[in-house]
KELUM-73454 format. One record per atom (N, C-alpha, C, O): residue number from 1; residue in three letters; atom name; y, z, x. Coordinates in pm, whole numbers, plus 32768, in hexadecimal, padded with zeros to 4 digits. Atoms other than C-alpha are relative to their C-alpha. Layout:
BEGIN
+-----+------+------+------+------+------+
| seq | type | atom |   yy |   zz |   xx |
+-----+------+------+------+------+------+
| NUM |  ALA |   CA |    Y |    Z |    X |
...
+-----+------+------+------+------+------+
***
This chain:
BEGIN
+-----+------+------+------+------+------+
| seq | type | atom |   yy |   zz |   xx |
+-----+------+------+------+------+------+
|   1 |  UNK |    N | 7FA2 | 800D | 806C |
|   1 |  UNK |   CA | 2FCD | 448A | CA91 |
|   1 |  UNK |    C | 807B | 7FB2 | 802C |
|   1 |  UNK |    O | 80A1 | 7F5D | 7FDB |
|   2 |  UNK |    N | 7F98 | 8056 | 7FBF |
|   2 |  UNK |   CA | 3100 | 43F4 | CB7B |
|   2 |  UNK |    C | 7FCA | 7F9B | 7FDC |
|   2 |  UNK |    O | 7FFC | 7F5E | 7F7E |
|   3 |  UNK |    N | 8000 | 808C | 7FDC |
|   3 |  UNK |   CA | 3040 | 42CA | CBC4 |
|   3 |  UNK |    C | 7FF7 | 7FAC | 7F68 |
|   3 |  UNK |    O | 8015 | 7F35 | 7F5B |
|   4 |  UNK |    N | 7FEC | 805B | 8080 |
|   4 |  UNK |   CA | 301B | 4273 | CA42 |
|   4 |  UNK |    C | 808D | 7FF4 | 7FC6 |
|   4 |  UNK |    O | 80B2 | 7F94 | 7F83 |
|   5 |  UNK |    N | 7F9B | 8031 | 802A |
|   5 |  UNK |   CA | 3167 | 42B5 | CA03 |
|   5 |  UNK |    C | 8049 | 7FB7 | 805E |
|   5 |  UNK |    O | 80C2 | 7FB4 | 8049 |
|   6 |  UNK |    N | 7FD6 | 8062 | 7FB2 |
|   6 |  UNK |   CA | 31B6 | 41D5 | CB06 |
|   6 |  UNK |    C | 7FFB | 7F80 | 7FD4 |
|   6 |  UNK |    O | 805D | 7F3E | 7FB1 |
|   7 |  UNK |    N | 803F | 803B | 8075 |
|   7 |  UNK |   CA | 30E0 | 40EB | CA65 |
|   7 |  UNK |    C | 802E | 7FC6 | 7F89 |
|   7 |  UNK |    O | 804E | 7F4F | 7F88 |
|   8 |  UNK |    N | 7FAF | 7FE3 | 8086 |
|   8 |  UNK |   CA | 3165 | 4103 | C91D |
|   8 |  UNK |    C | 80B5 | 7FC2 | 801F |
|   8 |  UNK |    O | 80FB | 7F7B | 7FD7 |
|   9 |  UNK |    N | 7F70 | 7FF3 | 7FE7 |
|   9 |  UNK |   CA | 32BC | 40F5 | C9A1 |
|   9 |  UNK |    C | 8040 | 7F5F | 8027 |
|   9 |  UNK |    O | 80A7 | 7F2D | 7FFB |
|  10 |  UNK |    N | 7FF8 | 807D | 7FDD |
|  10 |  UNK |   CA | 328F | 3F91 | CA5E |
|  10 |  UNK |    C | 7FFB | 7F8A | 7F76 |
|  10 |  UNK |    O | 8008 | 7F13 | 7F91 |
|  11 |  UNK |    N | 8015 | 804B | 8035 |
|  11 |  UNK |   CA | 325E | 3F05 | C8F1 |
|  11 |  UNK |    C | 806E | 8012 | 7FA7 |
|  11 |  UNK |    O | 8074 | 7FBF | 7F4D |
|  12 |  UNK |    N | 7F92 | 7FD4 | 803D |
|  12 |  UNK |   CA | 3397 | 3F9F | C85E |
|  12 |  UNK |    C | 8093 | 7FB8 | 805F |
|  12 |  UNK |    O | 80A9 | 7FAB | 80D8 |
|  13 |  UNK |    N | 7F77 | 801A | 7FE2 |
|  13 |  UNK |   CA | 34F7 | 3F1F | C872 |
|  13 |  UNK |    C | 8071 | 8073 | 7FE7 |
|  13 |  UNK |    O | 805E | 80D4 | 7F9E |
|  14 |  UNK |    N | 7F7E | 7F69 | 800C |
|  14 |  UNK |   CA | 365D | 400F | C892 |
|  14 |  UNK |    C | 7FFE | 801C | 7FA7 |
|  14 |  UNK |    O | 8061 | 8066 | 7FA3 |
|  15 |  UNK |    N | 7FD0 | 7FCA | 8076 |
|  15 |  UNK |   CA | 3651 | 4063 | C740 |
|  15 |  UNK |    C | 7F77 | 8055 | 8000 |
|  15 |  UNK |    O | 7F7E | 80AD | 7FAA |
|  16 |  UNK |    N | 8096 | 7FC2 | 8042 |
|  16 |  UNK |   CA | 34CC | 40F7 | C739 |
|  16 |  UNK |    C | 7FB8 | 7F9E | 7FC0 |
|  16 |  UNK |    O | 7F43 | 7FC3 | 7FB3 |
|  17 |  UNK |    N | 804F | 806B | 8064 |
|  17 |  UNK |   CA | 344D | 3FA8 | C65F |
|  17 |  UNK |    C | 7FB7 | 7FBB | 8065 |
|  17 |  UNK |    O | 7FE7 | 7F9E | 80D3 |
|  18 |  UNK |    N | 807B | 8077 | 7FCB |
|  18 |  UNK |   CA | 3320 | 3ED5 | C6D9 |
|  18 |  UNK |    C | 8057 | 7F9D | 8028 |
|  18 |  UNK |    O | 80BE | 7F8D | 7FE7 |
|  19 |  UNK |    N | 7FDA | 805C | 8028 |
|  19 |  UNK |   CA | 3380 | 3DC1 | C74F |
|  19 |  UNK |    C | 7FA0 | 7F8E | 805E |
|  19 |  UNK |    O | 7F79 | 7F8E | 80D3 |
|  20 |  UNK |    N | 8037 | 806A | 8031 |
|  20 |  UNK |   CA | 32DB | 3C8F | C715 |
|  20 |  UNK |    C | 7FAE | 7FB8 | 8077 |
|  20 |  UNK |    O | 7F3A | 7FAF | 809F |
|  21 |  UNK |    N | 7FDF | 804F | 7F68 |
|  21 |  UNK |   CA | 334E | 3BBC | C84C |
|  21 |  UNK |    C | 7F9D | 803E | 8063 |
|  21 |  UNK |    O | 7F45 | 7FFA | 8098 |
|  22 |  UNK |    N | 8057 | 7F97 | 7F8A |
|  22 |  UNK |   CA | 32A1 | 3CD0 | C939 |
|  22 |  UNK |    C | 7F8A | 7FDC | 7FE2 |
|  22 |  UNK |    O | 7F4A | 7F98 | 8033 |
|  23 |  UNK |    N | 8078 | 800E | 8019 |
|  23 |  UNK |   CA | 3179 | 3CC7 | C87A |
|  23 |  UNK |    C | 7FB9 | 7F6E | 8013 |
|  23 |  UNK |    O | 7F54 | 7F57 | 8055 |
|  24 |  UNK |    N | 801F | 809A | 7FF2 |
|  24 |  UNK |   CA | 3149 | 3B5C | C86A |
|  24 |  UNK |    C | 7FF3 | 7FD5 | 8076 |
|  24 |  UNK |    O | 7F8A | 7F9E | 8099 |
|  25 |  UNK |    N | 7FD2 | 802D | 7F69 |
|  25 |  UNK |   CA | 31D7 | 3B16 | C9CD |
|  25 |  UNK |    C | 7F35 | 8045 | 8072 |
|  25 |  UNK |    O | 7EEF | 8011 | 80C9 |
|  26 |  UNK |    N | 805B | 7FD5 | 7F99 |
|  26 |  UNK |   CA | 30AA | 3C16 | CA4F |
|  26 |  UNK |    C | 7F7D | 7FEE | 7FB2 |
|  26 |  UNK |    O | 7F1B | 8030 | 7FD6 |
|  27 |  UNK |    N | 8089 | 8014 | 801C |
|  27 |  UNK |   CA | 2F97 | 3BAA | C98F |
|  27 |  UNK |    C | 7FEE | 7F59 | 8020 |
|  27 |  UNK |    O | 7F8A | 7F32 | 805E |
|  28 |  UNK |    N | 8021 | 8046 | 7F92 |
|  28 |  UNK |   CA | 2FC2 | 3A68 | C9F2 |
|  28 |  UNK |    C | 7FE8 | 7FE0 | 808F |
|  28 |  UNK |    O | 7F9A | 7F85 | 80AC |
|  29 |  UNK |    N | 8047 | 7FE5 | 7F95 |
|  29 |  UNK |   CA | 2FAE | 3AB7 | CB5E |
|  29 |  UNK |    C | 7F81 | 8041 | 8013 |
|  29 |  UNK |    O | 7F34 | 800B | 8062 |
|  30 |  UNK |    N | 8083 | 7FFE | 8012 |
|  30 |  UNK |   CA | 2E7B | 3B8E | CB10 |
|  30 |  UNK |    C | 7F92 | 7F7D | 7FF0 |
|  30 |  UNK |    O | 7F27 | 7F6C | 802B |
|  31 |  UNK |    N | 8040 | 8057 | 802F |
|  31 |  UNK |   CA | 2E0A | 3A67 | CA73 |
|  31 |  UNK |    C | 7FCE | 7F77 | 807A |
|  31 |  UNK |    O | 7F61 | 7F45 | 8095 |
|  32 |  UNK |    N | 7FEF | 8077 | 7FA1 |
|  32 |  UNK |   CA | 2E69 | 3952 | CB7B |
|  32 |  UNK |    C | 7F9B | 8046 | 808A |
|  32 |  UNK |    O | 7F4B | 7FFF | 80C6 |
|  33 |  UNK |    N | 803D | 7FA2 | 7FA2 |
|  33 |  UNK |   CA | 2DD8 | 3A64 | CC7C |
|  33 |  UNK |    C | 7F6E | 7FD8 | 800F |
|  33 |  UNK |    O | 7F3A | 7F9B | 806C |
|  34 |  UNK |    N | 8086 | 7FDC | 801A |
|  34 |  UNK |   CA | 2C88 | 3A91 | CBFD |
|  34 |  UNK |    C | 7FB1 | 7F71 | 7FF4 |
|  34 |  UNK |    O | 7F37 | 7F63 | 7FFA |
|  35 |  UNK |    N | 8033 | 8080 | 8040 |
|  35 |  UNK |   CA | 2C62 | 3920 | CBA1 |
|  35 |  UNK |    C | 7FE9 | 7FBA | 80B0 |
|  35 |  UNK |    O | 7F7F | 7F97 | 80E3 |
|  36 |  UNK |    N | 7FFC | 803F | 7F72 |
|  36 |  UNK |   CA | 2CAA | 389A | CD07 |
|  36 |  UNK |    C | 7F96 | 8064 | 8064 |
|  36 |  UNK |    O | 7F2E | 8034 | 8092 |
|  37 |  UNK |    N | 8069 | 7FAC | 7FD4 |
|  37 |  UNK |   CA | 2BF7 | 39BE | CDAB |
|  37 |  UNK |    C | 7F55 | 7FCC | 7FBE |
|  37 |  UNK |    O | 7F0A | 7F91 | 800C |
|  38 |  UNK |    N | 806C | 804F | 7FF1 |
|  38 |  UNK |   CA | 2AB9 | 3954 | CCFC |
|  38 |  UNK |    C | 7FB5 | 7F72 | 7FFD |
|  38 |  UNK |    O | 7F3B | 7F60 | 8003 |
|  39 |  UNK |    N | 7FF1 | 8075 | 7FDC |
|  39 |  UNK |   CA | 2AD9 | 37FB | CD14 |
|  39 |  UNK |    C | 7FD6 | 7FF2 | 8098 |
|  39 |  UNK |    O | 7F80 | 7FA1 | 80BB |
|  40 |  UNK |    N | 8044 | 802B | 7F8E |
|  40 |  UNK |   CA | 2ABC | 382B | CE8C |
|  40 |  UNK |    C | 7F46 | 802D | 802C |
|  40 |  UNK |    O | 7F0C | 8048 | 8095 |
|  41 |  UNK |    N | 8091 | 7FDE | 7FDC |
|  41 |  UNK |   CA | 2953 | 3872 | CE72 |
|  41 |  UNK |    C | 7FB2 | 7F83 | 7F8D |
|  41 |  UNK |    O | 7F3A | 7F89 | 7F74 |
|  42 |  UNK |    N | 8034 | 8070 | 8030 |
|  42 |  UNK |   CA | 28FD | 3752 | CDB2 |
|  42 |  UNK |    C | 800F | 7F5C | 803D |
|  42 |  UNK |    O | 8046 | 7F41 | 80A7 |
|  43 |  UNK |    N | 800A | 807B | 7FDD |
|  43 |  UNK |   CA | 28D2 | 35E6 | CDCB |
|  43 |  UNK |    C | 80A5 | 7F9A | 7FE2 |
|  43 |  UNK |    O | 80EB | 7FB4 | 7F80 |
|  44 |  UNK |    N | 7F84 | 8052 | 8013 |
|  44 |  UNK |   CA | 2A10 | 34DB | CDE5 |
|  44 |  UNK |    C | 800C | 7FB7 | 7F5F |
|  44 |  UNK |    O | 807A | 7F8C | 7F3F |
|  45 |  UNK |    N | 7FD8 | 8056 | 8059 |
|  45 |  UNK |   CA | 29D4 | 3432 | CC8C |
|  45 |  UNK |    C | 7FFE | 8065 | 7F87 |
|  45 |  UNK |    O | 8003 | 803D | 7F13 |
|  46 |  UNK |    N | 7FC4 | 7F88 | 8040 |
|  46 |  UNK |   CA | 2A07 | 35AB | CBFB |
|  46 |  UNK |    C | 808E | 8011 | 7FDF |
|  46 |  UNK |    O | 80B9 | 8031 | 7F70 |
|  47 |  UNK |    N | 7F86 | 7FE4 | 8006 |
|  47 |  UNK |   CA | 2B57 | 35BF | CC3E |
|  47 |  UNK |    C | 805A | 7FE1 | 7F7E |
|  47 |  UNK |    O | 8049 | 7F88 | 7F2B |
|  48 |  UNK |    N | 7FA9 | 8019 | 8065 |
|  48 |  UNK |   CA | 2C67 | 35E3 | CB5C |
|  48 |  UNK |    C | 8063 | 7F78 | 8048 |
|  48 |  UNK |    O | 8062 | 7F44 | 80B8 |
|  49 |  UNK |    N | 7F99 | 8090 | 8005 |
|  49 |  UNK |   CA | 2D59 | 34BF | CB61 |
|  49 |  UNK |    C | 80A8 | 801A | 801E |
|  49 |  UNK |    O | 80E0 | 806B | 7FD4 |
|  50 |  UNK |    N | 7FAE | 7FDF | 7F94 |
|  50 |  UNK |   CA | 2E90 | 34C6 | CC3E |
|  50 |  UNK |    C | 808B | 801B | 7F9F |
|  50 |  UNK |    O | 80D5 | 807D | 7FAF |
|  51 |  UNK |    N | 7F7A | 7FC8 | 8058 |
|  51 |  UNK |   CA | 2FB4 | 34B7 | CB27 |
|  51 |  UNK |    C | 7FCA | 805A | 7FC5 |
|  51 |  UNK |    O | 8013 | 80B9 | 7FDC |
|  52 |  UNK |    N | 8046 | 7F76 | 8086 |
|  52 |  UNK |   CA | 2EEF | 35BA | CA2E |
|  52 |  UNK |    C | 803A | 808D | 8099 |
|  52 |  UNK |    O | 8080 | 80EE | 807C |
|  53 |  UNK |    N | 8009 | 7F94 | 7FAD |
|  53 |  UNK |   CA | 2EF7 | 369C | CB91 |
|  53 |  UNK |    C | 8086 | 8020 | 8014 |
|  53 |  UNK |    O | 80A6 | 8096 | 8021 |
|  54 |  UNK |    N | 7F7F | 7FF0 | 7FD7 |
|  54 |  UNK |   CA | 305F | 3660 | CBD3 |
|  54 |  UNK |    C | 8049 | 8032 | 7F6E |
|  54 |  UNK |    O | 808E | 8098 | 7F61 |
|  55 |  UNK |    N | 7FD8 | 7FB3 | 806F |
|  55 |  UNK |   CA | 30AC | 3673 | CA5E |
|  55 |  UNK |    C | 7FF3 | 80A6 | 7FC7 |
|  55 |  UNK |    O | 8022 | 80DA | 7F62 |
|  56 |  UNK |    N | 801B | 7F6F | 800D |
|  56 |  UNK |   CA | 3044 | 37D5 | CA6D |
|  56 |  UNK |    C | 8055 | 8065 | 8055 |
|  56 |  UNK |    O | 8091 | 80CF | 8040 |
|  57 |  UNK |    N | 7F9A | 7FB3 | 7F57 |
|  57 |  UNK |   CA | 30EB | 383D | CBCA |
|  57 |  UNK |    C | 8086 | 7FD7 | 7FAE |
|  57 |  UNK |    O | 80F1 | 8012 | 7FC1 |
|  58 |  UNK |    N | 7F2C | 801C | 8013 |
|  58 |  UNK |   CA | 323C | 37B2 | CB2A |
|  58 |  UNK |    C | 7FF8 | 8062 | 7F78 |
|  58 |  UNK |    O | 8038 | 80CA | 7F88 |
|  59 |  UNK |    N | 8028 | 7F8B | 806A |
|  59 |  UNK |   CA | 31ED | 3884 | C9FC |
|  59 |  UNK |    C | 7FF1 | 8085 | 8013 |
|  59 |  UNK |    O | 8021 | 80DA | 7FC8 |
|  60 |  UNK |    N | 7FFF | 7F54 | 7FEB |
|  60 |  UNK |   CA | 31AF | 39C8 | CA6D |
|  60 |  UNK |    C | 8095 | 8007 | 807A |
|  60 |  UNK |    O | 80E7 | 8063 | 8073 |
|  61 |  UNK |    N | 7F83 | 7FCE | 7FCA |
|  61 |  UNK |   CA | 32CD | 398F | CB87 |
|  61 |  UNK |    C | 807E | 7FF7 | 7F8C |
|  61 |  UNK |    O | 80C7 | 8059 | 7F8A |
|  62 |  UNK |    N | 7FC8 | 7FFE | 806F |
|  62 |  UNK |   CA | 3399 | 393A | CA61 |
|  62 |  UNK |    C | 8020 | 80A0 | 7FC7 |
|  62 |  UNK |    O | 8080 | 80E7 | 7FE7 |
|  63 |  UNK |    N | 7FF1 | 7F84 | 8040 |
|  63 |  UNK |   CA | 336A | 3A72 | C999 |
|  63 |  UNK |    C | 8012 | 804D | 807B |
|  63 |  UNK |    O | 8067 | 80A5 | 806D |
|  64 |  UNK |    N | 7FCD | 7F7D | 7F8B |
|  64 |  UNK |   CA | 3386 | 3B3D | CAE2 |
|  64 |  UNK |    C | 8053 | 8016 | 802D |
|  64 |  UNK |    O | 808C | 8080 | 8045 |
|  65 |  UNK |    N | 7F60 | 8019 | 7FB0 |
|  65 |  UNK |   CA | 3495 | 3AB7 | CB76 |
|  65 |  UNK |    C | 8097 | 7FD5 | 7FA3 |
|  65 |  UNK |    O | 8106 | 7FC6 | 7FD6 |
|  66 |  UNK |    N | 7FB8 | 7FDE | 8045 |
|  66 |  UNK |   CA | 354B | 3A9F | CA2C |
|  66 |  UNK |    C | 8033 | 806C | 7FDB |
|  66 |  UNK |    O | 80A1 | 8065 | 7FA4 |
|  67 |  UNK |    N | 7FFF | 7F65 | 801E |
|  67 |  UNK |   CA | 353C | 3C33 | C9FC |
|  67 |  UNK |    C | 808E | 801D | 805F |
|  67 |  UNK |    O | 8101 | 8044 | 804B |
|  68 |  UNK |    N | 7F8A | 7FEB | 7F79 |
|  68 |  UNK |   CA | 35E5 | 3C34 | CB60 |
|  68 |  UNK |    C | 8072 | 7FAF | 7FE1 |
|  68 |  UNK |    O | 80E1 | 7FE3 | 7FEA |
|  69 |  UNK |    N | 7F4B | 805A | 8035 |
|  69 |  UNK |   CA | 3704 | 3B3E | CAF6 |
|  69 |  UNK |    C | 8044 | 8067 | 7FB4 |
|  69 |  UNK |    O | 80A2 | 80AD | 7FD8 |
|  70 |  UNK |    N | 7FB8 | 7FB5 | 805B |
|  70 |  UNK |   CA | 374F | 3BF0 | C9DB |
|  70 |  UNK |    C | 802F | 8080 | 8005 |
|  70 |  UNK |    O | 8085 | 80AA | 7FB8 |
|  71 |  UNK |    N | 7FDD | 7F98 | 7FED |
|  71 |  UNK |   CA | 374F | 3D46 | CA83 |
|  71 |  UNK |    C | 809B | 800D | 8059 |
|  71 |  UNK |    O | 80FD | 8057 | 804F |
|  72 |  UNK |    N | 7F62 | 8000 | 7FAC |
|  72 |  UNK |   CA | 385E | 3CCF | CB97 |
|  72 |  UNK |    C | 8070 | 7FA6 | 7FC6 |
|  72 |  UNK |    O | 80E0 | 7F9E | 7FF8 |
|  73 |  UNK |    N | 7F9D | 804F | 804A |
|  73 |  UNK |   CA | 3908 | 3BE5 | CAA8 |
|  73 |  UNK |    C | 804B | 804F | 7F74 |
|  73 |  UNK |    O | 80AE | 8025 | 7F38 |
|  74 |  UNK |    N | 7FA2 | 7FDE | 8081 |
|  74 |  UNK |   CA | 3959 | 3CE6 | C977 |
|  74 |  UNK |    C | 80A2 | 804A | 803E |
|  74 |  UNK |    O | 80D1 | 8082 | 80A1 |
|  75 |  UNK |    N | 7F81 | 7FC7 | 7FCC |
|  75 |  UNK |   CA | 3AA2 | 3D34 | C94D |
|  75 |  UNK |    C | 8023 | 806D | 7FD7 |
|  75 |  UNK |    O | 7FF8 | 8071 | 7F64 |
|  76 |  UNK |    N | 7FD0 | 7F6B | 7FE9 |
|  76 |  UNK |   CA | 3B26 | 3E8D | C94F |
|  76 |  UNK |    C | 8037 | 801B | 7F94 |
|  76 |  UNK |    O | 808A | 7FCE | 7F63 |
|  77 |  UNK |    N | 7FE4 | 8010 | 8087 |
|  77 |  UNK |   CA | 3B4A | 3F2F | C810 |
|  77 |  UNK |    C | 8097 | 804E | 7FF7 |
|  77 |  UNK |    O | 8086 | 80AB | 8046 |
|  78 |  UNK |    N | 7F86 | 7FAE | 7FE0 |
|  78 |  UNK |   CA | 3CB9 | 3FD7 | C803 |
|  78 |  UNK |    C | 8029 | 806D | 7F48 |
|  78 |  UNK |    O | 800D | 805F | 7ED1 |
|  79 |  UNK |    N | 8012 | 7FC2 | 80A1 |
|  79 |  UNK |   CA | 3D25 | 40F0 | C70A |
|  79 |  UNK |    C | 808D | 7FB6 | 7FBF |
|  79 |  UNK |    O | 80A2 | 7FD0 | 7F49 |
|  80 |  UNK |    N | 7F9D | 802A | 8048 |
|  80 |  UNK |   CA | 3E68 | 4030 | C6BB |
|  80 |  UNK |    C | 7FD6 | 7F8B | 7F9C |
|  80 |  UNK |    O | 8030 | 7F57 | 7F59 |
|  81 |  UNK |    N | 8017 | 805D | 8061 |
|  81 |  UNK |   CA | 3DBF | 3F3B | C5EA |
|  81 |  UNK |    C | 8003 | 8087 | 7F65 |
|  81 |  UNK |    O | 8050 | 808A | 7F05 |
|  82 |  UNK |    N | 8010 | 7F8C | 806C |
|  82 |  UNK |   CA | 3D70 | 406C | C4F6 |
|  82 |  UNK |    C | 8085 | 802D | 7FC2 |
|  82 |  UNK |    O | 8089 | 8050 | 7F4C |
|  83 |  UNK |    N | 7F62 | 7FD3 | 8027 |
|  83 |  UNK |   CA | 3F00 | 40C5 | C4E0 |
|  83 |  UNK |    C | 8022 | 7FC5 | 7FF4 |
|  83 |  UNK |    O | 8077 | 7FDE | 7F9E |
|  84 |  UNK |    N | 7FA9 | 807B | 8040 |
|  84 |  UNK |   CA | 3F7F | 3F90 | C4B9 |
|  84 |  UNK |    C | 7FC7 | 7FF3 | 7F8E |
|  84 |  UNK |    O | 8026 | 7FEE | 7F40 |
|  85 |  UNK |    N | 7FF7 | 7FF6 | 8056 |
|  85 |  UNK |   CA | 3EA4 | 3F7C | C386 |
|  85 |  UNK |    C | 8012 | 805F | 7FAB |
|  85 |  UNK |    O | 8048 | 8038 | 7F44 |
|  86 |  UNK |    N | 7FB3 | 7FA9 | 801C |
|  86 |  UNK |   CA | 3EE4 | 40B7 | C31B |
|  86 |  UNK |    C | 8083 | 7FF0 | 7FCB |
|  86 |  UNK |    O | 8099 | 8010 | 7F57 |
|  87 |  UNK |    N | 7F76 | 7FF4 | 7FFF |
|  87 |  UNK |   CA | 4056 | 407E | C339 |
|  87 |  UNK |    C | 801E | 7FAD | 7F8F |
|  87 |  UNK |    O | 8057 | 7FD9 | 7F2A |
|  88 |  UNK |    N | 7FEC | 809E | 8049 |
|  88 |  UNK |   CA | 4064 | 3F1A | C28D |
|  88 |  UNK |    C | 7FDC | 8013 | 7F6F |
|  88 |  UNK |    O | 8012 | 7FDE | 7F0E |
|  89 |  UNK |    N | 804E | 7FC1 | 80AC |
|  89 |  UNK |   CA | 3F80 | 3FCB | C152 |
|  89 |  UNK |    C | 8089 | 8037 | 7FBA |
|  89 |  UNK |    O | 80B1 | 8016 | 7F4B |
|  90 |  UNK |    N | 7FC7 | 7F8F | 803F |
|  90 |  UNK |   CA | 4090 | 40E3 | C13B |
|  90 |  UNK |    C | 8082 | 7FA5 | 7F9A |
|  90 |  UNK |    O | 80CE | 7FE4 | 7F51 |
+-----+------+------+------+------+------+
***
């Protein structure tokens, strides 16, 4: 039961919502994974094609390494925004 909500948890952002980016980011590495993995058991004029391969790797690092930006880049939510409008209403 941990390890699914572990699971589960890797596809969620701070609020509890899905998010997207994650999902995308790791199904294209599944994807890029599985594709290159059986590729090496085949013949050279199999292969996928060298931008399509890279277009994928920049794509899933993309969504992956966008998650991580955005986690050390938000900015800090403060409660004085809430009282200043508050105040400004009254």
């Amino acid at each position: 039961m941990k390890l699914l909500n572990f699971i589960g948890g890797l596809f969620k952002d701070e609020k509890g919502n899905v998010s997207m980016k994650r999902l995308c980011g790791l199904f294209c590495t599944l994807t890029l994974c599985a594709t290159l993995y059986a590729n090496s058991f085949t013949e050279a004029h199999f292969a996928p094609s060298v931008p399509l391969v890279d277009a994928v790797a920049l794509l899933a690092f993309g969504c992956l390494g966008l998650t991580s930006v955005e986690k050390i880049m938000k900015k800090p939510e403060s409660s004085n925004s809430s009282e200043t409008t508050e105040t400004t209403e009254s």
